[in-house]
Backbone as JSON Lines, residues from 0, in Angstrom:
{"i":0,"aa":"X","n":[0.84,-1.18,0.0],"ca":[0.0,0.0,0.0],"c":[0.89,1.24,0.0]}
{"i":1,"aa":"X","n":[0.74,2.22,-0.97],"ca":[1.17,3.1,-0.91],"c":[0.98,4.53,0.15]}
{"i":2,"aa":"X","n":[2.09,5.41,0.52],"ca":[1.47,6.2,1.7],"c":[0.44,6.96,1.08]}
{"i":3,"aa":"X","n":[-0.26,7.61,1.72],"ca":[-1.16,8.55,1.31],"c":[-0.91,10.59,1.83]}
{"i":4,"aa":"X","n":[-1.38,11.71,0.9],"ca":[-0.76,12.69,1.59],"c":[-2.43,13.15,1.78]}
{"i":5,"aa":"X","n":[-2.22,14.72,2.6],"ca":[-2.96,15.51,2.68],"c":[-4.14,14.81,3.16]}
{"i":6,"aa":"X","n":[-5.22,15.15,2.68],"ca":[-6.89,14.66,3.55],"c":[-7.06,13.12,3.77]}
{"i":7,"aa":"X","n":[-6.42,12.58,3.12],"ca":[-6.66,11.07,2.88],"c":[-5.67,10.71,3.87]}
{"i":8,"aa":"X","n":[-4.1,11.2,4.37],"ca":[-3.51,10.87,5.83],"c":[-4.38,10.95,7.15]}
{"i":9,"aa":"X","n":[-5.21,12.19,6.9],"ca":[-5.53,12.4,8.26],"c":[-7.1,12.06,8.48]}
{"i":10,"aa":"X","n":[-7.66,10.53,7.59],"ca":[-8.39,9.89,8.01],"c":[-8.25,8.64,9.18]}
{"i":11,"aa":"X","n":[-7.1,9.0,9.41],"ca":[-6.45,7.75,10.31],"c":[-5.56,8.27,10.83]}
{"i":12,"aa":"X","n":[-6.02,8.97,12.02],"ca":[-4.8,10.01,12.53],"c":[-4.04,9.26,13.85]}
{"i":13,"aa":"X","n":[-4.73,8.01,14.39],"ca":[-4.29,7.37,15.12],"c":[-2.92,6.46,14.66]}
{"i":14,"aa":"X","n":[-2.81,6.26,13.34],"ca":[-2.24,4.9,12.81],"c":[-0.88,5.81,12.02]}
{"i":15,"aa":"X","n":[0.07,5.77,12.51],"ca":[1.63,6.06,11.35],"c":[1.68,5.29,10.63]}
{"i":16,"aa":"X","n":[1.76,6.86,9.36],"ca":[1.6,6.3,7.7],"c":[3.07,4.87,7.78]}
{"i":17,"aa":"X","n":[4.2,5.43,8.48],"ca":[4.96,4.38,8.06],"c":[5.23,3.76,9.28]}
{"i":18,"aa":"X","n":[4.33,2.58,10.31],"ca":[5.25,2.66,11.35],"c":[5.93,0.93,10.89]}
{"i":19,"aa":"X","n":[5.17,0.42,9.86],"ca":[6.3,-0.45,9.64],"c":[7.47,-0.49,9.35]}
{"i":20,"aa":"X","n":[7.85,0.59,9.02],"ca":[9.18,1.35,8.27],"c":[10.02,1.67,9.72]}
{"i":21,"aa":"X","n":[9.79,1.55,11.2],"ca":[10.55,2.34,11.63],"c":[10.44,3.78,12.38]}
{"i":22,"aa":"X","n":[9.46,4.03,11.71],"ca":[9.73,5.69,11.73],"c":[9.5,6.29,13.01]}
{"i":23,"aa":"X","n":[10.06,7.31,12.94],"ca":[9.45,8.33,14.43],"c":[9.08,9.89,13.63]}
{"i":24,"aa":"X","n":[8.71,10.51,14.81],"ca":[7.99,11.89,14.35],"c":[9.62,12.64,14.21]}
{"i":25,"aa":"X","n":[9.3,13.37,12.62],"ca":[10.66,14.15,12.55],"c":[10.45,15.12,13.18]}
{"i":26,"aa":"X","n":[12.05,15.25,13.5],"ca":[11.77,16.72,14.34],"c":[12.11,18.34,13.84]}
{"i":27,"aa":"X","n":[11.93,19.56,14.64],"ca":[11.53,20.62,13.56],"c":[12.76,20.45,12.27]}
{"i":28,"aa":"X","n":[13.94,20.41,12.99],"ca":[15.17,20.57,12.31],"c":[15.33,19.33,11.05]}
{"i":29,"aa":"X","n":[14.34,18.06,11.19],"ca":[14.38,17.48,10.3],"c":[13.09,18.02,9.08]}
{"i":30,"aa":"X","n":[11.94,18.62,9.4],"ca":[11.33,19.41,8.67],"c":[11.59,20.64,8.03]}
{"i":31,"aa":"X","n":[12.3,21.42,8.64],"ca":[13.36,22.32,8.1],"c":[14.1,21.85,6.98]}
{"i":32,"aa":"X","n":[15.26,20.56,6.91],"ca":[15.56,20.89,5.6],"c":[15.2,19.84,5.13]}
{"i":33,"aa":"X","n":[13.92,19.33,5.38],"ca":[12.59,18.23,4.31],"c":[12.63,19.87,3.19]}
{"i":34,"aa":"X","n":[12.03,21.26,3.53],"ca":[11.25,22.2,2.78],"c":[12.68,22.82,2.15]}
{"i":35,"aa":"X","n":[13.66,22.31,2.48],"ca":[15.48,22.83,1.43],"c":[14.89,21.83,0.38]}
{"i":36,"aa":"X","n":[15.29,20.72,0.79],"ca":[15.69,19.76,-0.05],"c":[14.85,19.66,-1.08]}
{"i":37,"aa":"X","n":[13.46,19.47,-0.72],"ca":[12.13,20.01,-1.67],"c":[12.01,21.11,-2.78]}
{"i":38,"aa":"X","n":[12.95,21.46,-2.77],"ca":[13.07,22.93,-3.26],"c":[13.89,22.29,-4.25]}
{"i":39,"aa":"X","n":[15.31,22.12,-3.74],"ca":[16.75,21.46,-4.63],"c":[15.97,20.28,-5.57]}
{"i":40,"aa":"X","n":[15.24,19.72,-4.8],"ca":[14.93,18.19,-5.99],"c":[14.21,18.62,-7.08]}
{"i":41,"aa":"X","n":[13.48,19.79,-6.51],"ca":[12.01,20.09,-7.79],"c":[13.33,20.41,-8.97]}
{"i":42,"aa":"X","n":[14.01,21.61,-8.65],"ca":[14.8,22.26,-9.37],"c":[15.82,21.15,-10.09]}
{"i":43,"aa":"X","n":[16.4,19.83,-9.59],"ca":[17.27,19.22,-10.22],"c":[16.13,17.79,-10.9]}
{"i":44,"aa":"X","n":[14.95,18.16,-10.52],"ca":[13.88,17.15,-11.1],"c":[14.4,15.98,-10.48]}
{"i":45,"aa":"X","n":[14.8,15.57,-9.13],"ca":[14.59,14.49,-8.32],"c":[13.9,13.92,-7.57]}
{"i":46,"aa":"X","n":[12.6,12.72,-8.4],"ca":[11.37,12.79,-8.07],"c":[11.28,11.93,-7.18]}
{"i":47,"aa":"X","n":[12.09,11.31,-6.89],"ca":[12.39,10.35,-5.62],"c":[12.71,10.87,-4.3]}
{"i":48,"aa":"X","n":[13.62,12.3,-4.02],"ca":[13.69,12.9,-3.0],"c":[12.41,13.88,-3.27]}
{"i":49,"aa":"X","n":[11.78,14.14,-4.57],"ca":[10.72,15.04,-3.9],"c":[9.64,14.22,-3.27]}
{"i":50,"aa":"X","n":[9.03,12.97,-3.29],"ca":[8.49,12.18,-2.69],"c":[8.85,11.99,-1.06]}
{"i":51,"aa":"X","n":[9.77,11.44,-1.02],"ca":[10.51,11.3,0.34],"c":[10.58,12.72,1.22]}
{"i":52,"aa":"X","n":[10.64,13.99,0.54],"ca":[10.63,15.24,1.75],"c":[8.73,15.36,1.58]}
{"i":53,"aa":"X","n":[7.82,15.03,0.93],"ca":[6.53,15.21,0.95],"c":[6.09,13.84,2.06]}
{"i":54,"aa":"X","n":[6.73,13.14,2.31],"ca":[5.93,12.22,3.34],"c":[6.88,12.86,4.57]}
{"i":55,"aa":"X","n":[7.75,13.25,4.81],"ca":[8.19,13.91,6.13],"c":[7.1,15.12,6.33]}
{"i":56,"aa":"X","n":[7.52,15.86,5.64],"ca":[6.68,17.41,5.97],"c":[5.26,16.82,6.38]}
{"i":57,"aa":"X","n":[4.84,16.22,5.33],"ca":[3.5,15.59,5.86],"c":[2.86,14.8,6.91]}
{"i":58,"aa":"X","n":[4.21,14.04,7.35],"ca":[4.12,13.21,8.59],"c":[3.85,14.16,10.07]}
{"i":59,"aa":"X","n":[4.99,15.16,9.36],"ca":[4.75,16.41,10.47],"c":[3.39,16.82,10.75]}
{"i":60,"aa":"X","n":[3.06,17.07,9.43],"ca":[1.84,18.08,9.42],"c":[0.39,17.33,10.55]}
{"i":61,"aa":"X","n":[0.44,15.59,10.18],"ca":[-0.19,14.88,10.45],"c":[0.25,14.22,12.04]}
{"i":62,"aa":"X","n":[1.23,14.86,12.6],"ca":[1.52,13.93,13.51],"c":[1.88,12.42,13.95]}
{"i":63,"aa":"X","n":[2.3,11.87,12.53],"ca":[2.57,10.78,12.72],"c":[4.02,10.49,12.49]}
{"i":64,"aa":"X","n":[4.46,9.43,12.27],"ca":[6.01,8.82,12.33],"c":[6.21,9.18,10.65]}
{"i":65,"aa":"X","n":[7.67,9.51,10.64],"ca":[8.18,9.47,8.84],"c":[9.18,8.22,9.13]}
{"i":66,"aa":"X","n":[9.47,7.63,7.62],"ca":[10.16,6.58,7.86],"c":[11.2,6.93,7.64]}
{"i":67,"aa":"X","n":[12.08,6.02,8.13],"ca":[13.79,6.31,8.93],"c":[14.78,6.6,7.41]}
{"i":68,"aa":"X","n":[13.96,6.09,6.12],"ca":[15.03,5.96,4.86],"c":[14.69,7.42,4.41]}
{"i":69,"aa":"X","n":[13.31,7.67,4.64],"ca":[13.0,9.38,4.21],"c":[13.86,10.42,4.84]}
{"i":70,"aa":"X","n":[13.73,9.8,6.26],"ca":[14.23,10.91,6.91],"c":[15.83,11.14,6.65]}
{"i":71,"aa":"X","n":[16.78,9.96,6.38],"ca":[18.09,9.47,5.77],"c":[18.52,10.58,4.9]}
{"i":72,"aa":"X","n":[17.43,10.44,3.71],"ca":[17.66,10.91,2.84],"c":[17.39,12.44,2.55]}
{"i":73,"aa":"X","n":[16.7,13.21,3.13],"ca":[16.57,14.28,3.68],"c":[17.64,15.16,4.33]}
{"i":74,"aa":"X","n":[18.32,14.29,5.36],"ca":[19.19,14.77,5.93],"c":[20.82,14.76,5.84]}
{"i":75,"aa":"X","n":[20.91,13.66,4.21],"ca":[22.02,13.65,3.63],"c":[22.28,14.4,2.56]}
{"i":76,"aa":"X","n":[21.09,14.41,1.95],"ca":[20.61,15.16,0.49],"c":[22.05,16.1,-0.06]}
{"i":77,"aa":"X","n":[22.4,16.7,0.67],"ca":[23.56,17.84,0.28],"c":[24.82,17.1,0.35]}
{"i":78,"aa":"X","n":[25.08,16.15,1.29],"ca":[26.71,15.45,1.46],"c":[26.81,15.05,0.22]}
């Protein structure tokens, strides 16, 4: 099953979109540069990190867990 964003996450606000994945709630500083990196991918058309910073930000938004490879990748994005 694929994650889901926006209205369709927060029909199930009890349940983390990824908690089979791992995940925990990112924190601000990992939402912070989810909305860099989002920016850099649109611009270098990397539709795989733009996916991956849209289920963080969103996890945020929703209160639930992001998964640990999103968050990885988010926070390496620039190295």
């Amino acid at each position: 099953m694929l994650p889901q964003f926006g209205t369709a996450a927060r029909k199930k606000p009890n349940k983390p979109l990824n908690a089979d994945l791992g995940g925990a709630k990112p924190d601000k500083a990992s939402v912070d540069a989810a909305w860099l990196v989002l920016e850099a991918a649109n611009d270098l058309g990397d539709h795989a990190a733009v996916e991956a910073c849209r289920r963080v930000i969103d996890a945020d938004l929703n209160g639930t867990a992001a998964g640990r490879p999103d968050l990885d990748l988010v926070l390496d994005y620039f190295r």
